[in-house]
N, C-alpha and C positions, 0 to 999 in steps of 0.2 A: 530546592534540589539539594542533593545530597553534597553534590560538589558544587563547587566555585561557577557562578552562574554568568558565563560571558554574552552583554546585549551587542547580537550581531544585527547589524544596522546593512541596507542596503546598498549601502554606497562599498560594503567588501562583497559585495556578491558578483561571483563573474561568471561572464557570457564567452564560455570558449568562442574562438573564430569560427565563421563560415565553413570554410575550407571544405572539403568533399567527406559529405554527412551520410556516402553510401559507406565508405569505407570501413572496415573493422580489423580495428587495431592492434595486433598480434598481445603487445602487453599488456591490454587491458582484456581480451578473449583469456590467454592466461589465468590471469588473475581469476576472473571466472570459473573457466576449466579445474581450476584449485580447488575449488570450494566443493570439494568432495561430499560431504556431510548435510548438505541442505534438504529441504522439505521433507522429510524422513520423520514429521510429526504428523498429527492431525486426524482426523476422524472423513474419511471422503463417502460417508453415506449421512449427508444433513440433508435432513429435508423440512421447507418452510425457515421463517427465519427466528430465530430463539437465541438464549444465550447462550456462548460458547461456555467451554470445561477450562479451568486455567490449567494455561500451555499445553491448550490445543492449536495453537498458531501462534508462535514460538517467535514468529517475523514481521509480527503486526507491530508498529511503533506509532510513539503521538509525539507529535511537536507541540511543544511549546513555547507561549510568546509570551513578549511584556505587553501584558496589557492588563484592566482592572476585569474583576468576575472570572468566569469559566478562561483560562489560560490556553488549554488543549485544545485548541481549533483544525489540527488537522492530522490525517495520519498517513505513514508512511510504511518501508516497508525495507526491513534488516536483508540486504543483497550479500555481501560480504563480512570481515570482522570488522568495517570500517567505513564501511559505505551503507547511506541509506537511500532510495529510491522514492521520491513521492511527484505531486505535481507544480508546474512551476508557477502556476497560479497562489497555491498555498506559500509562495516565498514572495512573489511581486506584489500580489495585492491583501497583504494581512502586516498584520502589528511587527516587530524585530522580533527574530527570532533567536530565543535565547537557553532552548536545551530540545534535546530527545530523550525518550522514555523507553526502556523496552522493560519485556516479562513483567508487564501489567496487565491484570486481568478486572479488580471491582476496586475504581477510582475513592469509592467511598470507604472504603477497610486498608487498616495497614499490611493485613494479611492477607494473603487466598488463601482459603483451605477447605475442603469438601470432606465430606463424612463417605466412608465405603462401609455402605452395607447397613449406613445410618450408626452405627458406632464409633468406627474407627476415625479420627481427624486425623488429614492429611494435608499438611499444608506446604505448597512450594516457594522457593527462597525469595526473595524479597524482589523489586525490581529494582532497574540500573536504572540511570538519570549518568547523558555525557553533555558535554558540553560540545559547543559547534567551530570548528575549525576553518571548514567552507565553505563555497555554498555556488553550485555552477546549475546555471540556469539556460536553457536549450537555446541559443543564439537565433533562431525563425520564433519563437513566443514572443509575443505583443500584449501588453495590457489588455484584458477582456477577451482575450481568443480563445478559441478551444482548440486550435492548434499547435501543435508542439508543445502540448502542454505538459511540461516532464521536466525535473531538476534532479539533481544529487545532492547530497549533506556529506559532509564528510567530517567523522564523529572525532574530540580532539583526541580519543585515546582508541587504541583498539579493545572489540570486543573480547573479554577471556573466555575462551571455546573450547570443549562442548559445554552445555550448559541445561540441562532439561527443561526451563521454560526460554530460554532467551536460544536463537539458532537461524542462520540465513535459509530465505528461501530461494530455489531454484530459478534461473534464470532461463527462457528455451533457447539454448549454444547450440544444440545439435540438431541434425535434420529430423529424429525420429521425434523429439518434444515439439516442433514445429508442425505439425501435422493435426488441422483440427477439425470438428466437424462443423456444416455449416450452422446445425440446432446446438452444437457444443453448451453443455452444463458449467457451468462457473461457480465460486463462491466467492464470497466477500466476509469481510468482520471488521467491527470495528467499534467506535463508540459512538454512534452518529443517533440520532433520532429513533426514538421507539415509535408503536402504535398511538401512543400519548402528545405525540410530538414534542416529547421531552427528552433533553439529551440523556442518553444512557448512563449508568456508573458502574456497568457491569460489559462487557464484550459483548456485540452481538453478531449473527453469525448468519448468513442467508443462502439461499442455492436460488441462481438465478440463470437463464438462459438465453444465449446469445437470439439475435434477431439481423435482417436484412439493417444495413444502415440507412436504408431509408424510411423504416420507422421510426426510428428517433429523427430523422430530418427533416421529416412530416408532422413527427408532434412536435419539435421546436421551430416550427414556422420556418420553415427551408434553414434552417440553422448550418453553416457548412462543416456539415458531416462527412467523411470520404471515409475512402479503403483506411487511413490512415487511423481510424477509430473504430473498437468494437461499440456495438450496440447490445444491450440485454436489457431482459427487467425480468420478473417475477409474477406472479398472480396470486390473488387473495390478501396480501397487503403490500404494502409501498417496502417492499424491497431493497432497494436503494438507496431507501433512506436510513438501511444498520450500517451500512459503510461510511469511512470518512475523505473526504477528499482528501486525495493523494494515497490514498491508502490501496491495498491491493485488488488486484483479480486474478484469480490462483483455481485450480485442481488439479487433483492428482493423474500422473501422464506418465506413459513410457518415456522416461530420462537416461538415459545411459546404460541399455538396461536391467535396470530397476525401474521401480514404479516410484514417484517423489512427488512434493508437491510443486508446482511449475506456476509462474510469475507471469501470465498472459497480458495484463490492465492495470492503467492507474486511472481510480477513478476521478474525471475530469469533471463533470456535473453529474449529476443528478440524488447529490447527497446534500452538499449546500442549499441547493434549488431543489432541493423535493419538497414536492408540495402533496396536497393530500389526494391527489390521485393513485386508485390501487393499482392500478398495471403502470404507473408512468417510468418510464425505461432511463437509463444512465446512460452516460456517453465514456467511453474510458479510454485513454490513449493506451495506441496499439504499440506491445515492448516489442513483440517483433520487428518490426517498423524503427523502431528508435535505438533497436543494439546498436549498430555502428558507432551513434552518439554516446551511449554510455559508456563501450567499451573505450574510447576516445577520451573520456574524462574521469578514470579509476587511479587517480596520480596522486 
């Protein structure tokens, strides 16, 4: 990493209290409410899953750990200049975590850069690498649950904003981004498994759609699925498997409005555990569900 690479070890990671997890919390709603500028990137007509355009999603971030090999196990997703949003499986059960990455697009190049028009090279600014401050992890999460599975990062420096590939995405704050449909369209990106079932080095990017949650509870063997989680997948290939866990589920929604990109899911399975089934569907906790908490932990 670019900077001073600090190994955050488990034993600083904290589990806000219990306390009443409906509530939301004027200062951390704020802080939200602030973030004027969010999902105002992105391309919201992807269809199938292929690789993304660098900073086409401006809010996708990877965490990294100490460990030997592939580093980037999981991904998250820029909420703030300062907060990042992933799941809290990807902090309890993986290596110390000891940076975040944003405005990366091809793992393998020091540069992105695309040709317009097949002449022109255009290449965007390089990415950030922060170092990790905190680390709050949703106080009802349990080793191996799929419940409450949701944490915060909290990056040691703030992000410098605006930024053309680096940029937070939208949170749904308001009642008109809360409003969705039951077949609701989603997307994901990330670096997670190709058609090869090789990890990607380039973003990838998929349109997937929601489903009852008791199809996903039915194909993970009564797995406890509830209201408290979307279900989606894809069809014609494994879907699920371009995203990373922790990483997002996002499209673009009446926000304030305007129309922006909006933060619905963090993917909780079905990136990890994708297997090579072509329609097999994700489990992703539900942010609506879990603002209270977040806004509860933005300190």
């Amino acid at each position: 990493m670019e900077q001073a690479e600090q190994r955050f070890t488990a034993t600083k990671t904290a589990r806000a209290a219990p306390g009443d997890l409906n509530r939301i919390d004027p200062a951390g709603y704020r802080l939200l409410d602030s973030v004027t500028q969010c999902g105002n990137r992105g391309n919201p007509k992807v269809s199938g899953g292929r690789n993304s355009k660098p900073g086409e999603f401006p809010w996708v971030a990877l965490l990294k750990y100490e460990t030997s090999g592939r580093q980037f196990l999981c991904g998250g997703s820029l909420i703030s200049d300062r907060f990042i949003l992933t799941a809290a499986h990807c902090i309890v059960q993986q290596p110390p975590l000891i940076g975040v990455r944003l405005g990366e697009h091809d793992l393998a190049r020091e540069e992105d850069c695309t040709y317009l028009g097949g002449i022109h090279r255009v290449c965007q600014p390089p990415h950030e690498d922060f170092g990790v401050d905190d680390v709050r992890v949703h106080p009802s999460y349990s080793h191996g649950s799929i419940n409450n599975d949701i944490a915060l990062i909290k990056l040691d420096r703030s992000v410098v904003l605006p930024k053309s590939h680096i940029a937070p995405v939208c949170l749904p704050i308001d009642d008109e981004s809360k409003q969705l449909a039951h077949d609701q369209s989603f997307l994901i990106a990330g670096w997670g498994r190709t058609d090869k079932e090789d990890a990607a080095s380039i973003q990838q990017r998929a349109l997937i759609t929601r489903k009852d949650v008791s199809v996903c509870r039915n194909y993970y063997n009564n797995a406890p699925v509830n209201e408290n989680h979307i279900c989606a997948t894809g069809s014609g290939i494994a879907h699920t498997c371009r995203g990373d866990s922790g990483g997002p589920l996002f499209f673009k929604h009446r926000f304030k409005q305007h129309y922006r990109f909006v933060q619905y899911g963090v993917i909780s399975f079905g990136g990890q555990r994708c297997g090579t089934n072509r329609n097999q569907p994700g489990v992703f906790a539900n942010i609506i569900d879990m603002l209270p908490w977040i806004t509860q932990n933005l300190y």
